[in-house]
N, C-alpha and C positions, 0 to 999 in steps of 0.2 A: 869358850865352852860351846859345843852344838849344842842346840835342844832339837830334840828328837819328835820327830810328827806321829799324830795318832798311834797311827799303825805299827809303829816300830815300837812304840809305850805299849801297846798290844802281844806284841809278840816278845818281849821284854818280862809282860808278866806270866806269860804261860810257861819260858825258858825257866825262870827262877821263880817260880810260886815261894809261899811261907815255909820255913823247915830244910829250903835248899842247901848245901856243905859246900859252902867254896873255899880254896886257898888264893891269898892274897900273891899276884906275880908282881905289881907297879904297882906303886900310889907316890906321888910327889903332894908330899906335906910332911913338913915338921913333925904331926903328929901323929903320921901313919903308924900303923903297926908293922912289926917286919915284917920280910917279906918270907912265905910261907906259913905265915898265920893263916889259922882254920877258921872261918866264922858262919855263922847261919842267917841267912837272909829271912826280915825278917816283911818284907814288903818291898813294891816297886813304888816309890812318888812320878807325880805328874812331870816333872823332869827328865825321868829314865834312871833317877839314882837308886840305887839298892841301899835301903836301911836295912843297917848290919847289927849283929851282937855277933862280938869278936872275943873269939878263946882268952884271949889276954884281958879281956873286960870294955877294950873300947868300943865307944860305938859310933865310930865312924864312918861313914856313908862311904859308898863305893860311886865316884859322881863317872854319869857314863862321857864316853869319849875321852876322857882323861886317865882313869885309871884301870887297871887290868884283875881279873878275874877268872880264873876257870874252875869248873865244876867238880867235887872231890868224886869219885867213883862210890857207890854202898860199898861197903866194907872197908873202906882206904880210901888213901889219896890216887 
């Protein structure tokens, strides 16, 4: 796992403030949700991971450098 410097935890959390829509592209764990799950970020931690609340109910952490993310558009994915 990277861990991410300042600056990039920085710009981490202005990308994805509270309330942000993303679908889930990669997550390698067992316990991922699938892929194309919708969830809302709900914070960035001091690692660079995004806590999630995920449509299906998990709350699995999007951990950075390992798993994949992109940003749903307003109105749609």
């Amino acid at each position: 796992m990277r861990i991410p410097n300042k600056t990039i935890i920085e710009h981490l959390r202005k990308q994805y403030p509270a309330g942000t829509k993303v679908v889930l592209i990669r997550m390698e764990d067992p316990q991922a949700p699938p892929e194309g799950t919708i969830g809302e970020v709900l914070a960035v931690d001091d690692l660079g991971s995004l806590i999630m609340r995920w449509e299906n109910g998990s709350g699995l952490n999007v951990v950075y450098g390992e798993d994949l993310v992109r940003k749903v558009a307003a109105g749609g994915e």
